[in-house]
C-alpha positions as CSV (number, residue, x, y, z in Angstrom):
1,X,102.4,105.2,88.0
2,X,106.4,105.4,87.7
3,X,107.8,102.7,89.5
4,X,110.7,104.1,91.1
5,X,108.8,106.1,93.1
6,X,107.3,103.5,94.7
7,X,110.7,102.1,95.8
8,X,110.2,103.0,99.9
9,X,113.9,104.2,99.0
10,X,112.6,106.9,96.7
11,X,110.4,108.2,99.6
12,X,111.6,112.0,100.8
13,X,111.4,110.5,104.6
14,X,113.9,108.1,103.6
15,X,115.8,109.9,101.3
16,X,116.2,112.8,104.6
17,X,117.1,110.0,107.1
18,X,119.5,107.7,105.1
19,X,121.2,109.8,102.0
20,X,123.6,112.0,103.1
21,X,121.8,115.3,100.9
22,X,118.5,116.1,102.2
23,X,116.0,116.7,99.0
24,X,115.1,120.0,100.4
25,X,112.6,120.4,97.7
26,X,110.7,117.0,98.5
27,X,109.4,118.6,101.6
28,X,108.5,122.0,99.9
29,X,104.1,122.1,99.0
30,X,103.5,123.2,95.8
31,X,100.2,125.1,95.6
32,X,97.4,123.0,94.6
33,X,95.3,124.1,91.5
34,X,91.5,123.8,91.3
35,X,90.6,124.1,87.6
36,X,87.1,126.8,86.8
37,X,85.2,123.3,86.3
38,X,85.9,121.7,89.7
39,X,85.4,124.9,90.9
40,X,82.0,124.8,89.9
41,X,81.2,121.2,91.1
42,X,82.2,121.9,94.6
43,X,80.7,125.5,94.8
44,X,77.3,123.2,94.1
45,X,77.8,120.4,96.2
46,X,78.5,122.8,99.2
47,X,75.1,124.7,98.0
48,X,73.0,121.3,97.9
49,X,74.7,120.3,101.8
50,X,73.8,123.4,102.8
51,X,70.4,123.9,101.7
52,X,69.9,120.3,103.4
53,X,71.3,121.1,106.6
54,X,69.1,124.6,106.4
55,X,65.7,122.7,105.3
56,X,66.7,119.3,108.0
57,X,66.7,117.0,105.0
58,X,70.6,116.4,104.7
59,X,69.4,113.0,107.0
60,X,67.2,110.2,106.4
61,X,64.9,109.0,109.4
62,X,67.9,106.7,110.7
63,X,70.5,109.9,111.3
64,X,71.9,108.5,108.0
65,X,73.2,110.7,104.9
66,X,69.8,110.3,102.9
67,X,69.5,108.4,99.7
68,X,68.1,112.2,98.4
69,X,71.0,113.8,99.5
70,X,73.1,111.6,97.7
71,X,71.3,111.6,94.3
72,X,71.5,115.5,94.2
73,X,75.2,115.8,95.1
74,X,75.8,112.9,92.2
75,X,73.5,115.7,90.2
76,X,75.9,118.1,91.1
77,X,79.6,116.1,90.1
78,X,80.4,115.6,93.2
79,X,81.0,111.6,93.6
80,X,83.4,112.0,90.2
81,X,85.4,115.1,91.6
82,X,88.3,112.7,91.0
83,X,86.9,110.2,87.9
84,X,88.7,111.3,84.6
85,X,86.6,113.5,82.7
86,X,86.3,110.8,79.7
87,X,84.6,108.4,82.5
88,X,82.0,111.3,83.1
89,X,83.9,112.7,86.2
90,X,85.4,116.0,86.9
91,X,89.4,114.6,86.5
92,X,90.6,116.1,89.6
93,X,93.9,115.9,91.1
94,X,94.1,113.7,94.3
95,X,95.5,117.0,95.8
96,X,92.6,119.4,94.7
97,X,90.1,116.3,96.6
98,X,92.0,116.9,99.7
99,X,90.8,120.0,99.3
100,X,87.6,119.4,98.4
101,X,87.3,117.4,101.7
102,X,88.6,120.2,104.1
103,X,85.9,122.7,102.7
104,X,83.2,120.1,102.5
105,X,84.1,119.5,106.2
106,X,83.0,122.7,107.2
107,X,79.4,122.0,105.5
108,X,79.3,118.5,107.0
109,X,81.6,116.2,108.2
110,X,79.8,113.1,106.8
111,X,79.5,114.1,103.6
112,X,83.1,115.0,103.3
113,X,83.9,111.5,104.7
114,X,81.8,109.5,102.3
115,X,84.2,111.7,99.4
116,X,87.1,110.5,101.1
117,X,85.8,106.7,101.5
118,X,85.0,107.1,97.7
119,X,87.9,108.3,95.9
120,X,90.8,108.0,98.3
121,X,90.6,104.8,100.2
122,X,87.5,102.7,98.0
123,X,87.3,101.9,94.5
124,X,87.6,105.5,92.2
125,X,91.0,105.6,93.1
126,X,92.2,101.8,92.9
127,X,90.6,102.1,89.4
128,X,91.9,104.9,88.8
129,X,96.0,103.5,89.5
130,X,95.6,100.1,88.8
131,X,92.0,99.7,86.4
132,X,92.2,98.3,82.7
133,X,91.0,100.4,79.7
134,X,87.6,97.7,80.4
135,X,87.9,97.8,84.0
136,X,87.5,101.5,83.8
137,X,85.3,101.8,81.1
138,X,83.0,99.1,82.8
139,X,83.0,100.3,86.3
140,X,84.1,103.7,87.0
141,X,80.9,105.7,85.3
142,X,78.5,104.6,87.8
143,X,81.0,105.3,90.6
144,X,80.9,108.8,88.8
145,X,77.4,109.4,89.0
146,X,76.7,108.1,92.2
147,X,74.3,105.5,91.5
148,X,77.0,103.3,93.1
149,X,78.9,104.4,96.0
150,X,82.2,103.1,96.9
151,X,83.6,101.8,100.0
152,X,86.5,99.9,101.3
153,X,86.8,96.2,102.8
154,X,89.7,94.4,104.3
155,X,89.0,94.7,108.4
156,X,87.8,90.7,109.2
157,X,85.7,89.9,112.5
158,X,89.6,88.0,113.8
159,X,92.4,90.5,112.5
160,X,92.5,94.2,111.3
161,X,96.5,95.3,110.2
162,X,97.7,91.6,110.8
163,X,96.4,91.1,107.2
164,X,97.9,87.3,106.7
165,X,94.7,86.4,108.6
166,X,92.9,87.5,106.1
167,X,90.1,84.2,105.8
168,X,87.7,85.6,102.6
169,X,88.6,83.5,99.6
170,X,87.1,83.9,96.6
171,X,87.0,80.4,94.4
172,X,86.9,80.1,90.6
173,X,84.4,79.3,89.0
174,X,84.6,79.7,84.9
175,X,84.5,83.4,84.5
176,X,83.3,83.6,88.0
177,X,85.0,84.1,91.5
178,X,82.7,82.8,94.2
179,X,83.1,85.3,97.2
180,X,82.7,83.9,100.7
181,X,83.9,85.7,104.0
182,X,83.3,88.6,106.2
183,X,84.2,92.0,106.7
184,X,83.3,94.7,109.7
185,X,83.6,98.1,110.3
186,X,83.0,99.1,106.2
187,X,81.8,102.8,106.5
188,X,79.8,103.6,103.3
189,X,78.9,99.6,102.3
190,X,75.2,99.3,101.4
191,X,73.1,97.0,99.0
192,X,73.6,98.4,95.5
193,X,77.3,100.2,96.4
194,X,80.5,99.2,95.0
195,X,83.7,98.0,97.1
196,X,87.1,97.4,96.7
197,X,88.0,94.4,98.7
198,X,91.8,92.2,99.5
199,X,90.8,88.4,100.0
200,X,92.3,85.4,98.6
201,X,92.2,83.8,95.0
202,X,93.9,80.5,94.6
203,X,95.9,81.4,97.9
204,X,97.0,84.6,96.6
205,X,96.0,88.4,98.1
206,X,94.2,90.0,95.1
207,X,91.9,93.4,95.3
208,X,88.4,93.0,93.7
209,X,86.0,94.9,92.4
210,X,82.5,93.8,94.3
211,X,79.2,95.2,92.5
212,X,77.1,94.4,95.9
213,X,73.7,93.3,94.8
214,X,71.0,95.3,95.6
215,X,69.2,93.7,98.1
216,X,70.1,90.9,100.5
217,X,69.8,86.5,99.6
218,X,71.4,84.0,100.3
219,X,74.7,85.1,98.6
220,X,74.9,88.2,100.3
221,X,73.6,90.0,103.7
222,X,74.8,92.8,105.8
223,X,75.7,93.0,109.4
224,X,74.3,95.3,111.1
225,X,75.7,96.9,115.0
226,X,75.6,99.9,116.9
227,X,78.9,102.0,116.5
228,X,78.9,105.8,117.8
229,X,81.3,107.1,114.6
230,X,80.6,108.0,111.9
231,X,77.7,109.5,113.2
232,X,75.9,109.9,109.9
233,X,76.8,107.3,107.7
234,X,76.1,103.6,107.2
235,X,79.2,101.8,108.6
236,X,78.1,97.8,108.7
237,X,79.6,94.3,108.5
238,X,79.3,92.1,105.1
239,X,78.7,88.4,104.8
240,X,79.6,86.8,101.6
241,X,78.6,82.9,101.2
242,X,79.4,82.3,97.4
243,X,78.9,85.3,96.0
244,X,79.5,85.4,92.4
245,X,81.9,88.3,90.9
246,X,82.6,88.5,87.2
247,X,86.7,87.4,87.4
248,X,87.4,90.7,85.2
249,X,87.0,92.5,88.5
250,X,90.2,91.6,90.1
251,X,92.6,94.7,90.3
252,X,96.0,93.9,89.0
253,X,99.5,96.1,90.2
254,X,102.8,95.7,88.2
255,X,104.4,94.1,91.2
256,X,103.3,92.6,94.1
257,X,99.9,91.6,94.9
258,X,96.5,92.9,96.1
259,X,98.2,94.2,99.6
260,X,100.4,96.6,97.5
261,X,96.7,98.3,95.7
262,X,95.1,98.2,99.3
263,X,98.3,99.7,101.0
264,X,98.4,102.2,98.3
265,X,94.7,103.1,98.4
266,X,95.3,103.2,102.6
267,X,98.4,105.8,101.7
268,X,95.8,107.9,100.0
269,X,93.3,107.3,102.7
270,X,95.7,108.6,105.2
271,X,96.4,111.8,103.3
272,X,92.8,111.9,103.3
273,X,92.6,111.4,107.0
274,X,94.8,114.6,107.2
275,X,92.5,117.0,105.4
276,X,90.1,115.3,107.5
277,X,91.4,116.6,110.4
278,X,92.3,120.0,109.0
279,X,88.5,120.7,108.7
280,X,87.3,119.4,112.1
281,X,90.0,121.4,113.7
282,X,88.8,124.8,111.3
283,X,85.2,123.3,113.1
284,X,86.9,123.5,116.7
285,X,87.8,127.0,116.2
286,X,84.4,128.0,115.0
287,X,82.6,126.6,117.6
288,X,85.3,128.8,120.3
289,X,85.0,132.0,118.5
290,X,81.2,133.1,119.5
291,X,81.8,131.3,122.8
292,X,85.1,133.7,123.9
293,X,83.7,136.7,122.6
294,X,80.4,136.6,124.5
295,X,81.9,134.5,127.9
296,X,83.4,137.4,130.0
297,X,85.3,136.6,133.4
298,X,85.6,139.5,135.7
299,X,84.7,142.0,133.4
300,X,86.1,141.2,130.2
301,X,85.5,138.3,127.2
302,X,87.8,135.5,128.1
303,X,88.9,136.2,124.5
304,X,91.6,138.7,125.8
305,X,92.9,136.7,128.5
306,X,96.8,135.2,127.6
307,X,96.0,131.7,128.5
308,X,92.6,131.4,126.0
309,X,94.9,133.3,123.6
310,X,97.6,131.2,123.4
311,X,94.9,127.7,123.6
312,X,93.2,129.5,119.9
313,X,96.9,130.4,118.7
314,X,98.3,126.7,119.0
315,X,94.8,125.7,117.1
316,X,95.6,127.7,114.3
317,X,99.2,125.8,114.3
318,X,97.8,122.9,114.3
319,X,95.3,124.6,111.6
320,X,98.2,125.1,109.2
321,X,100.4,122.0,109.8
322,X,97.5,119.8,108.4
323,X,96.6,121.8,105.2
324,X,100.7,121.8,104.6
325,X,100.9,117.9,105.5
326,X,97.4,116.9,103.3
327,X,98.6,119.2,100.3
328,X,102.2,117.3,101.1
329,X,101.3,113.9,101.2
330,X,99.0,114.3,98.2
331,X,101.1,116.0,95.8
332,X,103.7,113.3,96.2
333,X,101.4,110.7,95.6
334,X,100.1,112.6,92.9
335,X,103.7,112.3,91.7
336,X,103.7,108.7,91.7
337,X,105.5,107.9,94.7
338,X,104.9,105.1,97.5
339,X,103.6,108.3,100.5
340,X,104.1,105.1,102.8
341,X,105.7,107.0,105.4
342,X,104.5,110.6,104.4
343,X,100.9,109.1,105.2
344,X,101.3,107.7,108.2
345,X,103.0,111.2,109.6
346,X,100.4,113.1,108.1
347,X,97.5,111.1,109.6
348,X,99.1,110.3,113.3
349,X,100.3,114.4,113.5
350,X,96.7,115.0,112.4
351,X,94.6,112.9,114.0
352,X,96.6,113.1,117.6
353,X,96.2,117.0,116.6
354,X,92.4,116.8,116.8
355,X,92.2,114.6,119.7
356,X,94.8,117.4,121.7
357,X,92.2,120.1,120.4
358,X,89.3,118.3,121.4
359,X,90.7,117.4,125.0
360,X,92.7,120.3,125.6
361,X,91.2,123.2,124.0
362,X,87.9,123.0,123.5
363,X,86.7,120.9,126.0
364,X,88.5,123.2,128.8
365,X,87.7,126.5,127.2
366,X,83.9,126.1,126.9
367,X,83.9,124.1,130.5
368,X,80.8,122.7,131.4
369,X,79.2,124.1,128.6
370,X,80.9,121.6,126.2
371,X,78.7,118.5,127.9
372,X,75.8,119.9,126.8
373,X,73.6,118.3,124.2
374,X,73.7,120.3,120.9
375,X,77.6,121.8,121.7
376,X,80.3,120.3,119.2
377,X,81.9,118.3,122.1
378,X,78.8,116.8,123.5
379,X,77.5,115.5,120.0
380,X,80.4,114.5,117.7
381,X,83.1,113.4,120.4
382,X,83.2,110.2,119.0
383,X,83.8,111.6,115.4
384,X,86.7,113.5,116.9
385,X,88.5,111.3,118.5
386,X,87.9,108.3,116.2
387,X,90.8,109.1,113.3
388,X,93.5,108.2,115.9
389,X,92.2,104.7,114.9
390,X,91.2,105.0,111.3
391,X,93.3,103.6,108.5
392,X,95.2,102.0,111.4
393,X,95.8,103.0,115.2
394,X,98.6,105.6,115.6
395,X,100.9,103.5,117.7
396,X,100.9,100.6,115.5
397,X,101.1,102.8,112.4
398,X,104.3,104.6,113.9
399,X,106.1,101.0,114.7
400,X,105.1,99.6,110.8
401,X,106.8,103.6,109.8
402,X,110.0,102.3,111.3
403,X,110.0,99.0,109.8
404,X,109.9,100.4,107.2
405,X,112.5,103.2,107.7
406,X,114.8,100.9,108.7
407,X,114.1,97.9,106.4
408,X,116.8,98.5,102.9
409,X,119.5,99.5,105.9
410,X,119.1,96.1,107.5
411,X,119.0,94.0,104.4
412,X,121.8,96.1,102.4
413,X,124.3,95.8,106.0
414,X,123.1,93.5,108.8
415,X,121.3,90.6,106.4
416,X,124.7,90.8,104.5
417,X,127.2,90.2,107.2
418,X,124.6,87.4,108.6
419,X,124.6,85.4,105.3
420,X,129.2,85.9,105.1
421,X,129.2,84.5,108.6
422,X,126.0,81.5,107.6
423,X,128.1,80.8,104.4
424,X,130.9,80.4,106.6
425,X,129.4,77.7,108.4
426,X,128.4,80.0,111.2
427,X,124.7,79.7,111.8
428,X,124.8,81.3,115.3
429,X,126.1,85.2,114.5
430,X,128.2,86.3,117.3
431,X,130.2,89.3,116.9
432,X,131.9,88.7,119.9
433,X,133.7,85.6,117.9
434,X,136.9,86.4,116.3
435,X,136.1,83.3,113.6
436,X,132.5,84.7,112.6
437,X,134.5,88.8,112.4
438,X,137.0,87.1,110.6
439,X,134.5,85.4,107.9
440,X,132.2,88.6,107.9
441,X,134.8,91.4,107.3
442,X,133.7,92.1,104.1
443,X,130.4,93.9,104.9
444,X,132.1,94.3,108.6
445,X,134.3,96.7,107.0
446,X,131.7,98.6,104.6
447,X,129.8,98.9,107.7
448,X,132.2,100.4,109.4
449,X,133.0,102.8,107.0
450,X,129.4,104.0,107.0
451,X,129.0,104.1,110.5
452,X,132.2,106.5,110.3
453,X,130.8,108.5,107.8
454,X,127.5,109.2,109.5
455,X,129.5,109.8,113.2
456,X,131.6,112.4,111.1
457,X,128.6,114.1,109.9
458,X,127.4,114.2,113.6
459,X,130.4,116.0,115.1
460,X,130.2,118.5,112.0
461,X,126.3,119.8,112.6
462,X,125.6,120.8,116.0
463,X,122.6,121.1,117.7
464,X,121.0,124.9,118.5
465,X,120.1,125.1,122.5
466,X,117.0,127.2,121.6
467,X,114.9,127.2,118.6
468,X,114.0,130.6,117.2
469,X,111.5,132.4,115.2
470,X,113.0,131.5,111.9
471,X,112.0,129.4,109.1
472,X,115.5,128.7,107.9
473,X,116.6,127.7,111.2
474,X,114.1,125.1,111.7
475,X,114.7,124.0,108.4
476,X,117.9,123.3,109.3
477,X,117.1,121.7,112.9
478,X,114.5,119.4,111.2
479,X,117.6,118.7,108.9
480,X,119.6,117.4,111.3
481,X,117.4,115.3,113.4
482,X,116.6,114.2,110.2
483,X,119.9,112.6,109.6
484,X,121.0,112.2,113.2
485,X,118.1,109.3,113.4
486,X,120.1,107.5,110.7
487,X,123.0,106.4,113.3
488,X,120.3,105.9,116.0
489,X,118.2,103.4,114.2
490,X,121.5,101.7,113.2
491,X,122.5,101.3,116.7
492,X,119.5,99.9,118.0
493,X,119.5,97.2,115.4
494,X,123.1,96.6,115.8
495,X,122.5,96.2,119.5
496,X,119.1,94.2,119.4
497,X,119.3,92.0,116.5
498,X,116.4,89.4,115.8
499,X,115.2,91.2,118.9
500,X,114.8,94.4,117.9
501,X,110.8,93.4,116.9
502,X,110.3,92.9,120.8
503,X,111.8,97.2,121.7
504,X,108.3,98.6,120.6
505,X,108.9,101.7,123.3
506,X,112.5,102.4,121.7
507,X,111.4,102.1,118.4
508,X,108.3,103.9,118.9
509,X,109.9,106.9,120.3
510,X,112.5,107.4,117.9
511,X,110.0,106.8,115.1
512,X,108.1,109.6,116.8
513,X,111.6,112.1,116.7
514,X,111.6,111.1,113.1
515,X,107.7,111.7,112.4
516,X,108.0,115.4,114.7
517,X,110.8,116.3,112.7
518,X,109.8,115.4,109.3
519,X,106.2,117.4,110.0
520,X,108.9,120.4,111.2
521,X,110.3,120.8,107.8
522,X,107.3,120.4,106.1
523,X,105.6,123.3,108.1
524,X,108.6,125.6,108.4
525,X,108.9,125.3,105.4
526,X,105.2,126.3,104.1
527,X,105.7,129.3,106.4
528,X,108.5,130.5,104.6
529,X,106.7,130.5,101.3
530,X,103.5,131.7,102.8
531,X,101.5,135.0,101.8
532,X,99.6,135.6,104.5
533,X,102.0,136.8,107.4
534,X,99.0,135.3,110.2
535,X,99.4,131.8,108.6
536,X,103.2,132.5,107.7
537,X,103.1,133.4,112.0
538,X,100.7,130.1,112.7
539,X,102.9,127.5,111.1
540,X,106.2,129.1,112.6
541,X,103.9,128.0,116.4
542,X,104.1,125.2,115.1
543,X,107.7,124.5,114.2
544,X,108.8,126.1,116.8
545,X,106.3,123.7,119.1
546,X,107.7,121.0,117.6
547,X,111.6,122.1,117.7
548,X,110.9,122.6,121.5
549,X,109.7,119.0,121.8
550,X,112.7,117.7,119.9
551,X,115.4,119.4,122.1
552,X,114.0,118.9,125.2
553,X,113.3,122.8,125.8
554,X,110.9,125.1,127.4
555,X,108.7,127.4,125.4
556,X,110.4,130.6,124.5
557,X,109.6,134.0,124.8
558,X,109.5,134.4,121.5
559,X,107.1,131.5,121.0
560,X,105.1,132.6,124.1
561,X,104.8,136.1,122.2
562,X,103.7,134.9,118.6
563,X,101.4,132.4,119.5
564,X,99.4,134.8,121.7
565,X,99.2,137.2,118.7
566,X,98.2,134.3,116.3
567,X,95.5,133.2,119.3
568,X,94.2,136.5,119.2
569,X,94.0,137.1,115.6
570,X,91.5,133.8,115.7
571,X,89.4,135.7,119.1
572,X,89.0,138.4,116.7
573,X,88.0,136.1,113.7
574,X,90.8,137.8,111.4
575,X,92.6,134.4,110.7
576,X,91.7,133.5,107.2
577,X,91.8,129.6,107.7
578,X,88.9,129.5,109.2
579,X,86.9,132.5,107.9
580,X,83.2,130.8,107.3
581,X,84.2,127.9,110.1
582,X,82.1,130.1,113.1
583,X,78.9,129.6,111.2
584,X,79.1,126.1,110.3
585,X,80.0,125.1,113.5
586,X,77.2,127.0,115.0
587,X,74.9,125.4,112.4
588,X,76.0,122.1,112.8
589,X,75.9,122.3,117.3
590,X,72.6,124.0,117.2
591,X,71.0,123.5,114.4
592,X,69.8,127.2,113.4
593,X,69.7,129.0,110.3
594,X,72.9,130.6,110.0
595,X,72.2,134.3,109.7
596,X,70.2,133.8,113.0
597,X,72.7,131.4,114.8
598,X,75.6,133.5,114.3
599,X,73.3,136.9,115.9
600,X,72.1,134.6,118.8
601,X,75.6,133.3,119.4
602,X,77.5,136.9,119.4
603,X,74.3,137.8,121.5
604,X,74.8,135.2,123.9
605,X,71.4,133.7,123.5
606,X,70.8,130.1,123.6
């Protein structure tokens, strides 16, 4: 991992906001590669999941993933998609499993989550960053093979992202940490599985390794409860009471402590979260596409009517903004850096995308329909709507993305002219006083001069009234909200001061202009470099969408016109996104074999 990148400075958000250059190429997604190897794995873990899901034994009696299913898709490479090769894994990229996850969505949903809990958020990829030669060596093979899952702990029954309430300690003993605590909400924990989990040695934040035992005593037990997502995989409480764990297992980062492995393996999780989202929004479409063919309103499909055209084309933007943010997000991490603030946009755009889809388009273009048992809507609503609060809720995410925007700004300007005016013999800093200007003019003045330099750059970039259908333009509108939120977030904590932690709206929304046009350049710019002209069209929706948002303006003609042709490329099932997505989603709602649930759903049986 190169440590400059994990500077928050390095990141491209900040870079765009704060440096007066915008790294144009930062924002631009390179195209993933998928090597003929981890080609192979996948193409047979998606033949296992859907042999399962054909034959009904994907499941175990509880609803759960079986213990069956999981063996054969560790038969298959699946669990070491992203273990080096030298480990017994398949050495993906974190990209390529991002990828992996979107197509695995379309198989199941579950399965493609437990990937996700595995390599992105739980112990593969911690390992991975942060393991020793030993620690690797030691623990990632079994992780590989699936004989141990992994999962991620740090939620606690009393705090979730307030993390310095963290209560599980873990007390030395020899060559031993004794583990006591409790965690909830662990999707994927089980007896014999593997977790990565932040608690307290010697009264400092570390990230162990946990080998759970495999079955319950006195040391160990698990927690069970009723919780209506994930629908299909273990998600339980654990309940440690002097648990031994060999003291080899602690993870160890360069800097910082075990918050900086667990906020990098949530960065990852977040990206995750993204191509999450990108399949259950390619499982949305496929569930609409029978249903507005074979639905007809006064005498014709509700496929050709403007307003269901224009519901399917804004789907598809939403489609392509998550495959451009998940490819995004990972690459840079990939790269080495922090994805802090690239994570967090890619998983509350995606995640608030779903829930829109869910709400807005498929629940009031199937009607009444979508409350019946077996329809998408009916049965996974809970799974749709739940990544709005995964890997943290999206409102508190956004307000920790502008702390973090705005944190080097206020030490490098605002903590400098408090401690001239403190050293002065100042300790209340009023910059109404004459005597406290007078002992802070130092920084006062370099202040100044960058509040100058910024209100200059203002004046000399002017705002477009109407966004067009054009990729450069949006570029540059994305560019210059970009930088116009510099002076913005410099006023408000000029004006607020020690305050400013109390303005959650105000910082919240400009955080939000900053998110909307950060996912703008991203997308406009994946149009621009796209070969398929119906994507290429999609992803300019999109920017456009968001462009419209950001100025305050009413949808275009223009926007009105290609959306409608993008919604009824995916009526007619000639968008290539989600080319397979009609059958699975069938599948999955109705539980048929697929060559006869896709003739009874164009027939209009069932």
């Amino acid at each position: 991992m190169q440590d400059g990148k994990q500077a928050i400075e390095a990141s491209p958000i900040h870079r765009a906001v704060w440096e007066s250059e915008l790294p144009a190429e930062l924002f631009t997604v390179a195209a993933g590669t998928m090597s003929a190897a981890q080609r192979v794995v996948l193409d047979r873990s998606l033949d296992v999941v859907r042999r399962r899901r054909l034959t009904r034994t994907l499941y175990d009696a509880r609803g759960i993933v079986s213990d069956d299913t999981i063996r054969e898709l560790g038969a298959a490479g699946y669990w070491g998609l992203r273990v080096e090769a030298r480990f017994g894994g398949a050495g993906a990229s974190f990209a390529t499993l991002v990828h992996a996850i979107t197509e695995m969505m379309l198989a199941d949903p579950w399965v493609a989550g437990m990937a996700s809990t595995q390599a992105a958020l739980g112990p593969v990829g911690s390992l991975e960053d942060f393991g020793t030669p030993e620690q690797k060596e030691r623990l990632l093979p079994p992780l590989a093979r699936g004989a141990r899952l992994g999962a991620f702990a740090v939620t606690e029954p009393v705090t979730s992202s307030d993390w310095t309430r963290i209560r599980t300690v873990a007390r030395r003993a020899g060559d031993r940490l004794l583990l006591t605590g409790e965690k909830v909400f662990i999707t994927n924990a089980a007896p014999g599985r593997t977790i990565s989990l932040l608690c307290r040695v010697d009264d400092r934040f570390e990230q162990l390794v946990v080998e759970l035992p495999d079955r319950e005593d006195e040391h160990f037990q698990i927690v069970e409860y009723k919780l209506r997502a994930p629908a299909h995989l273990a998600n339980v409480g654990l309940r440690f009471r002097e648990l031994p764990v060999p003291a080899a297992n602690v993870l160890v980062a360069a800097t910082g402590d075990g918050r900086t492995i667990a906020h990098r393996a949530l960065n990852h999780g977040r990206s995750a979260v993204c191509a999450f989202s990108a399949g259950m929004l390619r499982q949305i479409a496929g569930a609409l596409i029978p249903w507005v063919r074979r639905r007809e309103t006064f005498g014709a499909p509700i496929g050709t009517r403007e307003l269901v055209r224009r519901r399917l084309g804004r789907l598809a933007a939403r489609i392509v903004a998550c495959d451009a943010l998940s490819a995004w997000t990972a690459s840079l991490l990939d790269q080495g850096y922090r994805g802090e603030l690239e994570g967090v946009t890619a998983k509350v755009f995606a995640s608030e995308a779903v829930k829109e889809a869910t709400l807005d388009i498929l629940l009031k273009t199937e009607g009444g329909r979508a409350l019946l048992e077996g329809s998408l809507f009916a049965d996974t609503i809970h799974d749709l709507l739940a990544p709005t609060v995964y890997e943290g809720e999206n409102e508190i995410l956004t307000l920790g993305f502008f702390a973090s925007l705005s944190r080097a700004h206020g030490r490098h300007y605002f903590a400098a002219i408090t401690d001239a005016a403190r050293s002065a013999g100042h300790e209340r800093v009023d910059l109404s006083d004459p005597r406290v200007l007078w002992a802070a003019r130092g920084p006062l003045s370099s202040y100044a001069a960058w509040v100058i330099e910024h209100r200059a750059r203002q004046l000399g970039s002017a705002m477009p009234r109407t966004v067009r259908v054009d990729a450069g333009a949006l570029t540059a509108l994305a560019r210059d909200v970009l930088h116009g939120s510099a002076l913005e977030i410099s006023q408000m904590m000029r004006h607020h001061g020690p305050e400013l932690a109390l303005r959650q709206a105000a910082a919240h929304e400009l955080a939000t202009r900053v998110q909307r046009a950060t996912v703008l350049m991203v997308v406009s710019q994946y149009a621009a470099h796209h070969a398929d002209p119906l994507v290429a069209n999609a992803g300019l929706c999109m920017a456009m969408e968001l462009g419209q948002a950001l100025l305050g303006t009413r949808p275009s003609a223009e926007y009105q016109r290609l959306v409608t042709e993008v919604g009824a490329a995916v009526a007619e099932d000639r968008f290539a996104p989600v080319a397979g997505a009609e059958r699975s989603a069938i599948e999955m709602a109705e539980g048929l074999p697929p060559r006869d649930a896709v003739a009874a759903a164009r027939a209009g049986v069932g």
